[in-house]
N, C-alpha and C positions, 0 to 999 in steps of 0.2 A: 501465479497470481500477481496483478500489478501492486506495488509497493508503493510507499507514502511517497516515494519522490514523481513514482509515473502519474500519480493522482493529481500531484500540485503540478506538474506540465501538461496535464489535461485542462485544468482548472486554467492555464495562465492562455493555452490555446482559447479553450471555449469561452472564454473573455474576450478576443482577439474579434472573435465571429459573433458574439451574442451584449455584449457589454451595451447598456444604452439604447437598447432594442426592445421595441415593444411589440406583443406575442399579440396577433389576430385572431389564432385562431390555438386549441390546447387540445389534445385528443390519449388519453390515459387508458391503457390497453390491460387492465389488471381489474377484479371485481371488485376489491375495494378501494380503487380510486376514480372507478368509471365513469361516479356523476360529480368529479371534481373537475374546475375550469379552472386556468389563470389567463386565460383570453384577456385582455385589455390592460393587461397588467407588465410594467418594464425592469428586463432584465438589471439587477442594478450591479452584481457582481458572482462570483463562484470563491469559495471559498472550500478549503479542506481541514480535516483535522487524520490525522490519520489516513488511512484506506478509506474516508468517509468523503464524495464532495459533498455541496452544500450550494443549492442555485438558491438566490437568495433574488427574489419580486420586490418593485410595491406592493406595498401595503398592506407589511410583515410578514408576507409571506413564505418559507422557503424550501423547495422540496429536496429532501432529502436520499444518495443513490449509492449502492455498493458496487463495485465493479465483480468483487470477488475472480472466479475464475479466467468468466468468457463474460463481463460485461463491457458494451462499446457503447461510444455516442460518434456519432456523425453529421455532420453538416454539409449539404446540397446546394447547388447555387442556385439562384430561380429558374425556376421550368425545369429542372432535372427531380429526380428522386431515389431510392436505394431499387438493386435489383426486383422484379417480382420475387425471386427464391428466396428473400430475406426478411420477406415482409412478416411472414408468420411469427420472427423473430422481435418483431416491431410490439415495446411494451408503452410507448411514447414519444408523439408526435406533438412539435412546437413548429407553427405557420408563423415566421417573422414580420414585420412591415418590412422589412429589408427585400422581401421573395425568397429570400433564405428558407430554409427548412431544417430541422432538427430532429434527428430519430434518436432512438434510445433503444438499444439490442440487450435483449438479458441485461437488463438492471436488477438488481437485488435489493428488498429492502427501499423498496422505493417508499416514500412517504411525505405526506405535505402536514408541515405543521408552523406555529407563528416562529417567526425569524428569534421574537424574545423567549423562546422556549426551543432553542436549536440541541438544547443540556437534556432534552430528553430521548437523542438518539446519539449522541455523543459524549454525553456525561461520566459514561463509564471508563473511557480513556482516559489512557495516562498520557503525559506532556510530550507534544510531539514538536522537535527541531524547526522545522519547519513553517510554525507560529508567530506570532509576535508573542506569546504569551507562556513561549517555549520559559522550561523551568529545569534546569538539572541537577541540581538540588531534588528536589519534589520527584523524577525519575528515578537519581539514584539513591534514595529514600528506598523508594517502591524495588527494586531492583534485589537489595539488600535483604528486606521482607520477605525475597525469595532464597534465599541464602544457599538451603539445600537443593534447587532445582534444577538439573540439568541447562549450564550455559545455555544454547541455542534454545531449548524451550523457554527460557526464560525471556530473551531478547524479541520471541513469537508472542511471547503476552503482550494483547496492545492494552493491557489494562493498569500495563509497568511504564511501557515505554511508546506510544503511538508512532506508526509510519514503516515496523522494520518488516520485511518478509524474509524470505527463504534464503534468497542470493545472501541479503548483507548478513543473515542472521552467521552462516558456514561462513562468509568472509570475514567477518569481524573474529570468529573464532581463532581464525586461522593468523590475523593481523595480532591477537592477544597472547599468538603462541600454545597455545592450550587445546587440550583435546573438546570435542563440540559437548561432550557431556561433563565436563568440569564444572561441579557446582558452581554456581556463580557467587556465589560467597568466599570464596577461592582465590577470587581475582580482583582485578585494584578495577572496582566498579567506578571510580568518580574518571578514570580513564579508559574507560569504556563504554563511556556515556560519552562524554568528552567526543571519542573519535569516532563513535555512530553518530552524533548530530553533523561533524567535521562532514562526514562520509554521505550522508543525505542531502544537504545542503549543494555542496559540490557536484553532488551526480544532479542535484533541481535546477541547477541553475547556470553551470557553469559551460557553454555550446560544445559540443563533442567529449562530454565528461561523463555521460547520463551511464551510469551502472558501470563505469569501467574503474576498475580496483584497483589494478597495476601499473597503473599508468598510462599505461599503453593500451591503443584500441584497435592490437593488431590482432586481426581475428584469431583464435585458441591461445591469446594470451594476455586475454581481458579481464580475468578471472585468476585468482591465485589458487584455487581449487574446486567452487562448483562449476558444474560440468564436467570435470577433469577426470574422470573416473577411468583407470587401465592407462592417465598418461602420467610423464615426469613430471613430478613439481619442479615450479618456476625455478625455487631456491634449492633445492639441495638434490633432485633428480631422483625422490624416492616418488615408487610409486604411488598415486594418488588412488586411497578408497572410497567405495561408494558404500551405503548401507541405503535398503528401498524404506519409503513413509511406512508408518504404521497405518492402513484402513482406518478410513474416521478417528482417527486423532492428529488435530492439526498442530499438537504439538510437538509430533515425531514426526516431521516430514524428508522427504529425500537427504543425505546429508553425504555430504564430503570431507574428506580432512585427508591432511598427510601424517603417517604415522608417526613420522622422524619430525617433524617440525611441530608437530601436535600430543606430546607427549600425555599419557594420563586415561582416565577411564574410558572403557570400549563402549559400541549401542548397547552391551547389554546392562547399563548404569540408566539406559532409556526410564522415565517414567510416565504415569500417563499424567496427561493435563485436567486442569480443573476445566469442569467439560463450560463451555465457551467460552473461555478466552481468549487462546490461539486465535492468531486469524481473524481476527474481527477487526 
């Protein structure tokens, strides 16, 4: 699943191709958005909050898109278009004045509502790095509220912390030293706030930084332990385990850790999540 940093270099791309562009022609491929238009109306920015963008029109307009697993946007130069095999995939189409073209594959969650009322698809997160209006205080507030929750579930609430998924959630564990189901009450939360925003911010922004943990972005050693599953850890050469997601709970998802580096409770400390949080 794309994470808060792949969102806001989505957001910083489709600014790049759409920014200052006014939309000719709007085509919404979902039942309840079918007889909605923004035809004449100009792109003025994309904004994210979370896993959440945020294409934002004249004239308050802003539609609202979740990537979740398999959602994509892409852009065509004029007179080109996406494969015929893809189009069934097609949930929304934007005709540029540019000749540009805009598709929208599996969006989730798609929604148009006014730009002043953005708080009612995003309202529910919590402060995400990535903001101007980032707060870590107010995260690790929300953090602490969780006290008894298995670490990595916990860092999956976007209702604590917006922007983390799966990668940072095992790698943050692993960088706090702690086993991935360490209550998070456990652990020195204001520095663990601290180097999740360090850690998002840096993989958004920073050119050949994007998800690389270790430093290094020499392939199978980008990652301190996801993915790592049956190889050495980086640092002490024990083997790395894997334990598989819980079915439909997104707050037990695939997890990694080194047992020598990750001292402390095993998956079976798993709990289940407060059903939609995770992942959202």
């Amino acid at each position: 699943m794309p994470e808060g940093d792949s969102v806001f270099k989505l957001a910083r791309r489709l600014d790049r191709s759409l920014r200052g562009r006014v939309v000719r022609r709007s085509d919404f491929r979902i039942p309840r958005l079918a007889t909605k238009d923004v035809a004449d109306r100009t792109v003025l920015e994309h904004a994210t909050h979370g896993k959440h963008l945020l294409t934002r029109f004249s004239g308050d307009v802003t539609l609202h898109s979740h990537l979740r697993m398999d959602g994509e946007w892409s852009v065509t130069r004029p007179g080109r278009r996406l494969p015929s095999r893809l189009m069934h995939e097609v949930r929304l189409v934007l005709a540029l004045d540019s000749g540009s073209t805009v598709w929208g594959l599996r969006l989730h969650d798609l929604a148009l509502v006014a730009t002043a009322n953005e708080h009612l698809v995003t309202g529910h997160l919590g402060p995400d790095p990535l903001r101007d209006d980032w707060d870590p205080l107010e995260a690790a507030r929300r953090l602490r509220a969780r006290a008894g929750m298995p670490l990595v579930s916990a860092l999956l609430d976007q209702t604590a912390l917006a922007g983390l998924g799966n990668l940072w959630a095992n790698e943050l564990a692993f960088l706090a030293g702690v086993s991935p189901w360490t209550p998070v009450g456990d652990v020195d939360v204001d520095r663990l706030v601290e180097r999740a925003a360090l850690a998002l911010r840096h993989s958004a922004t920073v050119p050949g930084a994007y998800q690389v943990t270790t430093g290094t972005s020499r392939h199978g050693e980008d990652h301190w332990v996801s993915g790592r599953q049956r190889r050495p850890c980086l640092r002490c050469g024990t083997v790395v385990l894997m334990v598989d997601e819980v079915p439909g709970d997104a707050a037990n998802r695939r997890t990694w850790w080194c047992p020598h580096c990750q001292p402390g409770p095993g998956p079976e400390a798993r709990v289940r999540a407060v059903r939609g949080r995770a992942g959202s």
